[in-house]
Backbone as XML, in Angstrom:
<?xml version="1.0"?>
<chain id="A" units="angstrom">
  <residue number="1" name="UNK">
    <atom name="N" x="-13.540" y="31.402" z="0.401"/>
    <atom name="CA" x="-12.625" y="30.749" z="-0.521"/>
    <atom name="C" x="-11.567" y="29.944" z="0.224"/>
  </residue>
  <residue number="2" name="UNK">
    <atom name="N" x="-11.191" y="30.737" z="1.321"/>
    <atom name="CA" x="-10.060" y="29.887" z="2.085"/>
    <atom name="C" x="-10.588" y="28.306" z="2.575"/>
  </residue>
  <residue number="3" name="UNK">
    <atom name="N" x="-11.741" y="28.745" z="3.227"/>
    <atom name="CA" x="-12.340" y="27.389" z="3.885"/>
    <atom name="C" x="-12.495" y="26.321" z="2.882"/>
  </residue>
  <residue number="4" name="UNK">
    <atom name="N" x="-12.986" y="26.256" z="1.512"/>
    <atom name="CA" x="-12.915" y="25.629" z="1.016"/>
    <atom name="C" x="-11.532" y="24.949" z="0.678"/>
  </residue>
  <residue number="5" name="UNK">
    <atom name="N" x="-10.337" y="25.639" z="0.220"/>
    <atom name="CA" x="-9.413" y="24.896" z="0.051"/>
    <atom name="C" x="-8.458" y="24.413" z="1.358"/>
  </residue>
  <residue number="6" name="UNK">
    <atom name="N" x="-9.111" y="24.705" z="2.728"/>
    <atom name="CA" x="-8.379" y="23.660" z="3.389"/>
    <atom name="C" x="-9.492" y="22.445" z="3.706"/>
  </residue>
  <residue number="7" name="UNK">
    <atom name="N" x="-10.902" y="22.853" z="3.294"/>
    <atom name="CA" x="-11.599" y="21.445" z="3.673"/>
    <atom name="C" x="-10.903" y="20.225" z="1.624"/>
  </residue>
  <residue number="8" name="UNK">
    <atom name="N" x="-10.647" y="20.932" z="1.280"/>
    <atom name="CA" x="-9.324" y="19.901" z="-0.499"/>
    <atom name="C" x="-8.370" y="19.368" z="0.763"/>
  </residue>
  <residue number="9" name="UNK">
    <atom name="N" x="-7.206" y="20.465" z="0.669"/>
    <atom name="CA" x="-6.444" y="19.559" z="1.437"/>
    <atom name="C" x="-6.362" y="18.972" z="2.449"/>
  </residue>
  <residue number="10" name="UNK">
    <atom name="N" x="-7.470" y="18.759" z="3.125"/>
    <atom name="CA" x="-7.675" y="17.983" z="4.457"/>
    <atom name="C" x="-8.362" y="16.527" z="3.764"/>
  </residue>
  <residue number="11" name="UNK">
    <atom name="N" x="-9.298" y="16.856" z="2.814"/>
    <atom name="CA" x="-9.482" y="15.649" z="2.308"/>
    <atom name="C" x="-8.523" y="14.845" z="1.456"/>
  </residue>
  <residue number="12" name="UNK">
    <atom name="N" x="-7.280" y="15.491" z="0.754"/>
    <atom name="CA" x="-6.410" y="15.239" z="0.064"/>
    <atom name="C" x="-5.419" y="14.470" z="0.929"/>
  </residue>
  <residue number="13" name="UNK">
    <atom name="N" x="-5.606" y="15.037" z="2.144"/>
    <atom name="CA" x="-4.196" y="14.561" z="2.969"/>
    <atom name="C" x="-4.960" y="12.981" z="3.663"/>
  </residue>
  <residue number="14" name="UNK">
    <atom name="N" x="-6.316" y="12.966" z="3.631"/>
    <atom name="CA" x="-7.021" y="11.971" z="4.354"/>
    <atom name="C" x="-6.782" y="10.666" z="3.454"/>
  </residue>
  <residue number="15" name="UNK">
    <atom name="N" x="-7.156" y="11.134" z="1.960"/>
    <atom name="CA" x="-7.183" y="9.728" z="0.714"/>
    <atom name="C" x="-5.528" y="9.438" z="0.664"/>
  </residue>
  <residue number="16" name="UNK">
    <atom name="N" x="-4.930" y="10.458" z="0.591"/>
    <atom name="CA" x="-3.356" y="10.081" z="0.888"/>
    <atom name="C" x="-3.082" y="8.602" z="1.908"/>
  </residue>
  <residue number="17" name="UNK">
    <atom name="N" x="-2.977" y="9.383" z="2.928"/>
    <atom name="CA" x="-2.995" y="8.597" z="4.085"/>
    <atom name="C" x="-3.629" y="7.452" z="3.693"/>
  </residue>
  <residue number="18" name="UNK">
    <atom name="N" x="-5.031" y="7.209" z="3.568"/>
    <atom name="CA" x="-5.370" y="5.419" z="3.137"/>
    <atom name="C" x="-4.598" y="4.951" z="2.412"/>
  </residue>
  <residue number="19" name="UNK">
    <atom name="N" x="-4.541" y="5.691" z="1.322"/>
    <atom name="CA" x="-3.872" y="4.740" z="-0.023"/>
    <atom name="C" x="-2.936" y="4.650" z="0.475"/>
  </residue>
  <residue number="20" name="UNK">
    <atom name="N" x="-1.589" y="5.208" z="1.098"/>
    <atom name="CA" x="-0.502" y="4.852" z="1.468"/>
    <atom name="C" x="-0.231" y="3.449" z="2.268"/>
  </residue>
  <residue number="21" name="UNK">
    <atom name="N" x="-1.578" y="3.437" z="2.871"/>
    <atom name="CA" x="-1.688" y="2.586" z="4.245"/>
    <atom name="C" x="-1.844" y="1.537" z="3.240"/>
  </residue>
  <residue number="22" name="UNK">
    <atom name="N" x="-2.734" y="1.530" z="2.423"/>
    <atom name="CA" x="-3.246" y="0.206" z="1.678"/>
    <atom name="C" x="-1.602" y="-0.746" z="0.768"/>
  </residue>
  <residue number="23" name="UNK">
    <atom name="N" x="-0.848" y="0.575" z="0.598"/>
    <atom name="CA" x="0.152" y="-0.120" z="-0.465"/>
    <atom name="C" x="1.547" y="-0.965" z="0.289"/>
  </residue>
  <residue number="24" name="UNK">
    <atom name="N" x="1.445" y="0.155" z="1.245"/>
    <atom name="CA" x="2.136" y="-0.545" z="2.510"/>
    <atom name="C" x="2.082" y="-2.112" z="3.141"/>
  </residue>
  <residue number="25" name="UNK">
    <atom name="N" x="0.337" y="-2.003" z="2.746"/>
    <atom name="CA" x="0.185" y="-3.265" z="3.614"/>
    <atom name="C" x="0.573" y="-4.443" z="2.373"/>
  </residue>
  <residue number="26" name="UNK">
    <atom name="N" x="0.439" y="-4.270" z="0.537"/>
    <atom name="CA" x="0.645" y="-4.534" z="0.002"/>
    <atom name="C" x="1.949" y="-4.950" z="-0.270"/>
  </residue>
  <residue number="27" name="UNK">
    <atom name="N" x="2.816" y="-4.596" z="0.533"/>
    <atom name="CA" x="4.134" y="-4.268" z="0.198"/>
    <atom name="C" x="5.196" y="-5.017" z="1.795"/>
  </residue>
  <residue number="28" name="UNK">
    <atom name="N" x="3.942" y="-4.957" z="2.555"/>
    <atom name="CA" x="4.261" y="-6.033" z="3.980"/>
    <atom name="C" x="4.120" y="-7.462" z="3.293"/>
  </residue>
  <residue number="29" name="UNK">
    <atom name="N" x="2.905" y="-7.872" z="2.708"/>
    <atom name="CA" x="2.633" y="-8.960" z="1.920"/>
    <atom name="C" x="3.893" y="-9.583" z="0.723"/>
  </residue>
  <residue number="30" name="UNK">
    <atom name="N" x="4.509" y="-8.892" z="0.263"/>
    <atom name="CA" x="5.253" y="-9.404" z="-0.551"/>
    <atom name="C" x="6.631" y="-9.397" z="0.877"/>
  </residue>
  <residue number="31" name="UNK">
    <atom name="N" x="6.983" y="-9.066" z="0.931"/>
    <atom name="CA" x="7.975" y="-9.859" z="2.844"/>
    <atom name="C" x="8.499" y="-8.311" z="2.460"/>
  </residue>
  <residue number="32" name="UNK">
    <atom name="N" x="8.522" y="-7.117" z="2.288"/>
    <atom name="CA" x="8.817" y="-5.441" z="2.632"/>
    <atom name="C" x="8.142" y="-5.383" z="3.373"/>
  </residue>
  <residue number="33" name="UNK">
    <atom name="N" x="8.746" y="-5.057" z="5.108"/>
    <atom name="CA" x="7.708" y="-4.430" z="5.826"/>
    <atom name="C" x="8.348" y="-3.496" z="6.224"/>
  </residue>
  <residue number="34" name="UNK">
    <atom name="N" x="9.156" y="-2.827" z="5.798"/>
    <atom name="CA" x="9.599" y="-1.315" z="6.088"/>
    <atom name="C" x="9.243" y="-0.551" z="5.955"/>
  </residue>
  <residue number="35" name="UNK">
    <atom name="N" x="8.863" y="0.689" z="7.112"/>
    <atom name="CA" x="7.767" y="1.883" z="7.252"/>
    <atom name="C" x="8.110" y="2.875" z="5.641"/>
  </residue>
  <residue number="36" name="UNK">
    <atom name="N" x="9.375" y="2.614" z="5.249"/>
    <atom name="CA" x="9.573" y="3.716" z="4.407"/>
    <atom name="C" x="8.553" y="3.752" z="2.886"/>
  </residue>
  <residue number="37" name="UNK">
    <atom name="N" x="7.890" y="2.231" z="3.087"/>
    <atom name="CA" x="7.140" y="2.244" z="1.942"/>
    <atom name="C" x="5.575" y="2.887" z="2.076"/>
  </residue>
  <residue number="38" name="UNK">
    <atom name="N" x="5.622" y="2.750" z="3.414"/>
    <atom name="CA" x="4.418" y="3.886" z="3.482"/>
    <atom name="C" x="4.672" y="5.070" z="3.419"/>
  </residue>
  <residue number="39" name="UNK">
    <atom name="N" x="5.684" y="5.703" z="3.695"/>
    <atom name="CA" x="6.098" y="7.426" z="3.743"/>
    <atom name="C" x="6.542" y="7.680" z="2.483"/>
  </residue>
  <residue number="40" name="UNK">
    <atom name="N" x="7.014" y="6.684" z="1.331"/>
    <atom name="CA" x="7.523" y="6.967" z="-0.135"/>
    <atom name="C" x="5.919" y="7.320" z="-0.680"/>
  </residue>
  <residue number="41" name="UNK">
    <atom name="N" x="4.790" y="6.241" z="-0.095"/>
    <atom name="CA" x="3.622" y="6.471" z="-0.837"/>
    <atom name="C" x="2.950" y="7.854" z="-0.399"/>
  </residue>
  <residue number="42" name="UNK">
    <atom name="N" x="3.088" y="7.810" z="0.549"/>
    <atom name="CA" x="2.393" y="9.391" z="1.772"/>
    <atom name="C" x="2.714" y="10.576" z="0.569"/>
  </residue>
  <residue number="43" name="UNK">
    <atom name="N" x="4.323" y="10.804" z="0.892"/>
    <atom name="CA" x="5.022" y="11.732" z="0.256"/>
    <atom name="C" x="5.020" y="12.227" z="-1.233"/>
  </residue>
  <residue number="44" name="UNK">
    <atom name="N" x="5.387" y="10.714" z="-2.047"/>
    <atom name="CA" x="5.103" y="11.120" z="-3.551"/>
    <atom name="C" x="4.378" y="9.897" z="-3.922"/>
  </residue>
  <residue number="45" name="UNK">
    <atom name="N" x="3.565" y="10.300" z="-3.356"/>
    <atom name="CA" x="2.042" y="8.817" z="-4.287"/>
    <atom name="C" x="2.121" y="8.599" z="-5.735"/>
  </residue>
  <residue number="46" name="UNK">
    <atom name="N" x="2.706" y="8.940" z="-6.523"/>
    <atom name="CA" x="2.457" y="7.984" z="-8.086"/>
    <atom name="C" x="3.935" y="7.380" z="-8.064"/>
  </residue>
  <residue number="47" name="UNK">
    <atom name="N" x="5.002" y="7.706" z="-7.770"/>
    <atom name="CA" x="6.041" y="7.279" z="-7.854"/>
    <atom name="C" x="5.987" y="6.287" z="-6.652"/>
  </residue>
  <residue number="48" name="UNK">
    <atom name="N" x="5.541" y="6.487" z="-5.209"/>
    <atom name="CA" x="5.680" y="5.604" z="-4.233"/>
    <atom name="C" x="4.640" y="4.240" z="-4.788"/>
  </residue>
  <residue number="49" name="UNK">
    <atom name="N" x="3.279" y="4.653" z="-5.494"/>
    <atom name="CA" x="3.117" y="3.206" z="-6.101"/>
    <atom name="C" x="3.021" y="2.634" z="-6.977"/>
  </residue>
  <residue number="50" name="UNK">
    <atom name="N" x="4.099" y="3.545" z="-7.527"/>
    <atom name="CA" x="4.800" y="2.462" z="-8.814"/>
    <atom name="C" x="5.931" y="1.682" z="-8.455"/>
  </residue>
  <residue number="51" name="UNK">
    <atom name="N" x="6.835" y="1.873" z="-7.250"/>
    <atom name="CA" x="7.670" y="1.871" z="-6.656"/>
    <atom name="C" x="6.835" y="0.192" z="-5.528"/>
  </residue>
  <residue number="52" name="UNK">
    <atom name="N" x="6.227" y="0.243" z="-4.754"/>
    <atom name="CA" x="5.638" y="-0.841" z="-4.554"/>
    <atom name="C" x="5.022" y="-1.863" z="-5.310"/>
  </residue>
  <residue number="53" name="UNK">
    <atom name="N" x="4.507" y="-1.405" z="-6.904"/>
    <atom name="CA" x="3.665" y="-2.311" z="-7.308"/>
    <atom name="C" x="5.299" y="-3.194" z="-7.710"/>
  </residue>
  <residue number="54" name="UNK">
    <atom name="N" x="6.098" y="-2.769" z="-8.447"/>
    <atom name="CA" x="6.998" y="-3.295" z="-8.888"/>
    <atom name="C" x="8.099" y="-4.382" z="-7.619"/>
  </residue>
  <residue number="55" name="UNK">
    <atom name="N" x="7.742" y="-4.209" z="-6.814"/>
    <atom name="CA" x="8.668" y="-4.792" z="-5.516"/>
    <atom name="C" x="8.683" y="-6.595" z="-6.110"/>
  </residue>
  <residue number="56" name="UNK">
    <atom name="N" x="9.717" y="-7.224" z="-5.693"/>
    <atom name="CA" x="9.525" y="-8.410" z="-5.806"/>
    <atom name="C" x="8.975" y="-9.450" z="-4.989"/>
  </residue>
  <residue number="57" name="UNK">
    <atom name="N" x="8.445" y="-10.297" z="-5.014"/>
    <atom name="CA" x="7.540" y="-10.957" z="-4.061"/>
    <atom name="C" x="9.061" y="-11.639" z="-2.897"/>
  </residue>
  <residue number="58" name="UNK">
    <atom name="N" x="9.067" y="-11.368" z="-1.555"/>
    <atom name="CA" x="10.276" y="-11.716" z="-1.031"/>
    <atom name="C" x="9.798" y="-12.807" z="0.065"/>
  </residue>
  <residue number="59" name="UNK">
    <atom name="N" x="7.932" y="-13.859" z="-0.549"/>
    <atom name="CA" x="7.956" y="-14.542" z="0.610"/>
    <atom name="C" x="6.874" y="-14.176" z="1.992"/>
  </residue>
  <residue number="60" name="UNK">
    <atom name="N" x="6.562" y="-13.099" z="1.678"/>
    <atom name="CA" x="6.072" y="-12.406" z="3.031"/>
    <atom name="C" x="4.819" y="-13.643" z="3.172"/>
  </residue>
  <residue number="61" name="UNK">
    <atom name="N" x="4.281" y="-12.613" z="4.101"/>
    <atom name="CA" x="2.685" y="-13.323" z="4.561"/>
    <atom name="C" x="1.937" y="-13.332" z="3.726"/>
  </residue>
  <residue number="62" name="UNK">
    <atom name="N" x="1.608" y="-13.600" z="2.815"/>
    <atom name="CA" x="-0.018" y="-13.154" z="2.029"/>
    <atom name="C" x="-1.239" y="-12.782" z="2.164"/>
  </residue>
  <residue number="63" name="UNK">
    <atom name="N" x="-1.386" y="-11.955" z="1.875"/>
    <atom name="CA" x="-3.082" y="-11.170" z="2.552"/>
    <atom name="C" x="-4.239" y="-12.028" z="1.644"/>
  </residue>
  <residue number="64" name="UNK">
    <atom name="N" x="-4.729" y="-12.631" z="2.483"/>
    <atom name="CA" x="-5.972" y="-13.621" z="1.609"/>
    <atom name="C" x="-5.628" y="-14.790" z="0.520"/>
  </residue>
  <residue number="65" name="UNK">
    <atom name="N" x="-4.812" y="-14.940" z="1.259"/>
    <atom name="CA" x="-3.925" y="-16.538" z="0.661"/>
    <atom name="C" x="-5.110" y="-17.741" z="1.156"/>
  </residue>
  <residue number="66" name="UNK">
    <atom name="N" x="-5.303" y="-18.474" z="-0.063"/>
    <atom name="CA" x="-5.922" y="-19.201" z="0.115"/>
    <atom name="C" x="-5.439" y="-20.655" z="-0.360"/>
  </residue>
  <residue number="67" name="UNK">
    <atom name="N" x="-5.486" y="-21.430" z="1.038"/>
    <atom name="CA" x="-4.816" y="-22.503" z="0.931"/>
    <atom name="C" x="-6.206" y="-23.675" z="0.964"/>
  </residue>
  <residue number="68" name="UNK">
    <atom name="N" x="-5.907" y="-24.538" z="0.466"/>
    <atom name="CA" x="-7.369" y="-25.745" z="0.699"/>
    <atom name="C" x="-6.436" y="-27.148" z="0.353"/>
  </residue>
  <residue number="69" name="UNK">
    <atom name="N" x="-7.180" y="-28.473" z="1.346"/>
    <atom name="CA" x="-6.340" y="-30.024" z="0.986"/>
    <atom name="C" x="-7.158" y="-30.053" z="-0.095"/>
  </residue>
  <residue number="70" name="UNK">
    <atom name="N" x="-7.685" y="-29.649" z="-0.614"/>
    <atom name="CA" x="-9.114" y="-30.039" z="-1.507"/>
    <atom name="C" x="-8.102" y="-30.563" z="-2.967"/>
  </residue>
  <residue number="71" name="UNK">
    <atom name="N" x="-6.856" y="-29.799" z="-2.874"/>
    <atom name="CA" x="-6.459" y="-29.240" z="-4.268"/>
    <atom name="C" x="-5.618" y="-30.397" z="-4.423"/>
  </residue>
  <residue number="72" name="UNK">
    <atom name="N" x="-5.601" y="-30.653" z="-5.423"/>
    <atom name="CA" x="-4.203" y="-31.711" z="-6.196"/>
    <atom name="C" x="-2.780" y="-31.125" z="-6.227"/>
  </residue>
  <residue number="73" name="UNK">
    <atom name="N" x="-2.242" y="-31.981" z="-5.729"/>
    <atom name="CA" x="-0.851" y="-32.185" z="-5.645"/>
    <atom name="C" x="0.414" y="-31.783" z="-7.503"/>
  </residue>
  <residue number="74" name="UNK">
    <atom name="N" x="0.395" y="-30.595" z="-7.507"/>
    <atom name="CA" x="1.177" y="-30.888" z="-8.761"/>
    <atom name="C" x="2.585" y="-31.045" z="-8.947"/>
  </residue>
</chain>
């Protein structure tokens, strides 16, 4: 019984860890690149990404920004 619930929270702590990483990087993209938005998500994941989705766009880099001359001038 034991083994099973540390192979949960080892996997729990593993999907943590990505998703944190992922919202973070989400959250570098809007110009937040402060570590604390990965450790808000780590720590309390529904509040840490509700807490990122809501951030305001401040400019950052854009992840898969797609620029082309192709496009018209508006």
């Amino acid at each position: 019984m034991s083994g099973s619930v540390i192979v949960a929270v080892s996997i729990g702590l593993v999907v943590s860890f990505y998703m944190a990483r992922e919202f973070y990087k989400v959250a570098v993209a809007r110009g937040w690149p402060q570590k604390k938005y990965f450790w808000i998500c780590f720590l309390l994941p529904i509040c840490g990404y509700l807490l990122v989705i809501a951030l305001p766009d401040r400019g950052g880099p854009a992840l898969g920004s797609f620029v082309s001359d192709d496009l018209p001038q508006l």
